[in-house]
C-alpha positions in Angstrom: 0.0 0.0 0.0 2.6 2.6 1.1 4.4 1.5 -2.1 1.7 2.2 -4.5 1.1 5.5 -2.5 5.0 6.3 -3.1 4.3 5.7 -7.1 1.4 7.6 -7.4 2.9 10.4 -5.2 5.5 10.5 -7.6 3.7 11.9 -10.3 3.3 15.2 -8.5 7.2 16.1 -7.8 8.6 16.7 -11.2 5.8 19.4 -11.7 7.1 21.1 -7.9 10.4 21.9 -8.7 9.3 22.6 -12.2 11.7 19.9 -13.7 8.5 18.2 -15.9 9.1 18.9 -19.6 6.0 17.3 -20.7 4.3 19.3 -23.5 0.8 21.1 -22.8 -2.4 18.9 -21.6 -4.5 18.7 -25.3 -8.0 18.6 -25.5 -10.6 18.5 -28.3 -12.3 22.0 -28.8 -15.1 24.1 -30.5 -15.4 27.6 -31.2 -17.5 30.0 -30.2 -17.7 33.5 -31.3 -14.1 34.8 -30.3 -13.2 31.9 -27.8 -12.5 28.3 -28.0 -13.7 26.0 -25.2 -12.8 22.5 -24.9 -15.3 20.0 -25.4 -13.3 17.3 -23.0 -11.0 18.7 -20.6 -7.3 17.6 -20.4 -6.2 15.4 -17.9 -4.1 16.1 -14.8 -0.2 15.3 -15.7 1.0 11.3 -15.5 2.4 9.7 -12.7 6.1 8.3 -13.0 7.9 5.0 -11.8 10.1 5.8 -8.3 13.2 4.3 -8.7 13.5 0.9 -6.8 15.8 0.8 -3.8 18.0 -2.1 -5.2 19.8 0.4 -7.3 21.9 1.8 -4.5 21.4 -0.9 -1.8 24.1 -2.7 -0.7 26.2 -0.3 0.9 27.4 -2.8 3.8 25.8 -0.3 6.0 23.1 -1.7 7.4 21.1 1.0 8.7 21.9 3.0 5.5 20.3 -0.2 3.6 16.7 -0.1 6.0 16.9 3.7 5.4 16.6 3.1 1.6 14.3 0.7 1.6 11.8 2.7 4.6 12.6 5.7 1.6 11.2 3.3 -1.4 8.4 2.4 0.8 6.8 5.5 1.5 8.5 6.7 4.5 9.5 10.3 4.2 11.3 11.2 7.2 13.6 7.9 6.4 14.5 9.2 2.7 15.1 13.0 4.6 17.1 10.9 7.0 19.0 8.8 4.5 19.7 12.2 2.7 21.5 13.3 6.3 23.2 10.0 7.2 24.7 8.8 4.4 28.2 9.3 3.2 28.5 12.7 1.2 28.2 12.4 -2.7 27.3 8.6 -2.5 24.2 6.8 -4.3 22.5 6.6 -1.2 22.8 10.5 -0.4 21.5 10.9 -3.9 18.5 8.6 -2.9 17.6 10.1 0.1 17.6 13.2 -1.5 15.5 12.9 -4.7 13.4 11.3 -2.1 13.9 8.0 -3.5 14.8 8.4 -6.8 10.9 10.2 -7.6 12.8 14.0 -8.2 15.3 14.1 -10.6 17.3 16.8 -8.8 18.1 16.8 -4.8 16.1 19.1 -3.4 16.4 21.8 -0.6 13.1 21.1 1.1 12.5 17.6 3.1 10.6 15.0 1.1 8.2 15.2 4.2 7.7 18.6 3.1 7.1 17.9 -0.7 4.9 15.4 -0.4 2.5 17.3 1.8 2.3 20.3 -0.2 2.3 18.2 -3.8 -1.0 16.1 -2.1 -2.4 19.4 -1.8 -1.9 20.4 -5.1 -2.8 17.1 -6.9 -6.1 17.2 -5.1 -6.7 20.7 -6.6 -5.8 19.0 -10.0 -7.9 16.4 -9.7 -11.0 18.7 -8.6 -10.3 21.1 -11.8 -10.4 18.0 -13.9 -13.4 17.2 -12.5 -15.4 20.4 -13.2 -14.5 22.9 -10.0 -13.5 25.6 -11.0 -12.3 26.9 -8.3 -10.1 24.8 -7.6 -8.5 25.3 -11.3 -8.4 28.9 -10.0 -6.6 27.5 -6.7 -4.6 25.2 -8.9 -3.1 27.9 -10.6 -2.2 30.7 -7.9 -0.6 27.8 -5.9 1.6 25.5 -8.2 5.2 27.1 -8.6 5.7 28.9 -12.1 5.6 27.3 -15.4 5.0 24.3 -14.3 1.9 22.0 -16.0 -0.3 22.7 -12.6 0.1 26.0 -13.4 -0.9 25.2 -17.4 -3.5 23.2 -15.8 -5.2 25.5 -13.5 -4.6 28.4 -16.0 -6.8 26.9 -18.7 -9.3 25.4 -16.2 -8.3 21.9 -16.8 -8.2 21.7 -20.5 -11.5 23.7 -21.0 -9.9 26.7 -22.6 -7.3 27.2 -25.2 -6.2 30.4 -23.2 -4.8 31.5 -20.0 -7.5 32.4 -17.8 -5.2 33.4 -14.9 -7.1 32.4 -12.1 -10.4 33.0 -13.4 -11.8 29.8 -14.7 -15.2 30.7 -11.8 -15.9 33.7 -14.4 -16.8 30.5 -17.0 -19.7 29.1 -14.5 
C-alpha cells in the first residue's frame, strides 16, 4: 500500500520543482464566437515510476540499507534521513535526497515537506479535472511557475485554449 502510494505520489514532484518537460495537456475543442472551449477537458499530468531501492542498496551499512528501503516504501522522514546520514556524494545520499529516486534533482526542502504540499496540489488538479473551477483557480495561484499545474489551473483543466489566470469561476 505505502508502495503504490510512493508511485502515485510520484507523479506530482517533477511538476514542484518545475523539472517536468511534458508538452501542454491537449484537449478536443469548438469555437464559439471569439473563444475556443474545450469539449473534453485535459487530464491532470502522469504519474512516474520511483526508482527501486536495489539500485543503491548494498552499501554494507546496514542501517543505510533499512533507510533506503523505509525511503522506497513511503517513508518520508527515512528518505530526509538517509539524505543526512549517508556518506557525502554517494548513491545513497543521492536517494535520500531525490526522495527515493521520484525528483530528478536533490532538493532543498525535506521529502516530508514535498509530499505534503504536492498532495495538496494534486487534489486541486484532480477537482479542476473534474469540473470545479475553483479549484482550477486555486490550482493555478498555488503551483510554482511554469509548471503543467500552473498550465492546468490556468486553462481550467483543458477547458480553454487560453490563460484564464485564475479565473476559470468567471466560466460558471
Amino acid at each position: 500500500m505505502i508502495g503504490a502510494i510512493a508511485t502515485i505520489l510520484a507523479g506530482i514532484i517533477p511538476a514542484v520543482i518545475a523539472i517536468s518537460n511534458r508538452g501542454s495537456p491537449t484537449s478536443t475543442s469548438t469555437s464559439t464566437s471569439d473563444t475556443e472551449i474545450a469539449s473534453e477537458p485535459a487530464q491532470a499530468p502522469a504519474t512516474p515510476i520511483a526508482v527501486a531501492p536495489e539500485t543503491v542498496a548494498g552499501s554494507g551499512d546496514l542501517d543505510l540499507d533499512l533507510l533506503a528501503d523505509a525511503c522506497y516504501e513511503g517513508d518520508w522522514f527515512a528518505c530526509d534521513d538517509l539524505y543526512e546520514l549517508a556518506p557525502a556524494g554517494s548513491d545513497l545520499q543521492w536517494y535520500g535526497g531525490t526522495c527515493g529516486g521520484i525528483l530528478d534533482t536533490v532538493s532543498e526542502e525535506t521529502c516530508e515537506y514535498l509530499i505534503d504540499y504536492l498532495l495538496y496540489l494534486e487534489a486541486l488538479a484532480d477537482g479542476c479535472e473534474w469540473g470545479d473551477l475553483l479549484d482550477c483557480d486555486e490550482l493555478y495561484r498555488e503551483s510554482p511557475i511554469e509548471s503543467d499545474y500552473e498550465y492546468f489551473g490556468s486553462t481550467c483543466g483543458g477547458r480553454v485554449t487560453w490563460f484564464t489566470n485564475g479565473r476559470c469561476w468567471e466560466l460558471a
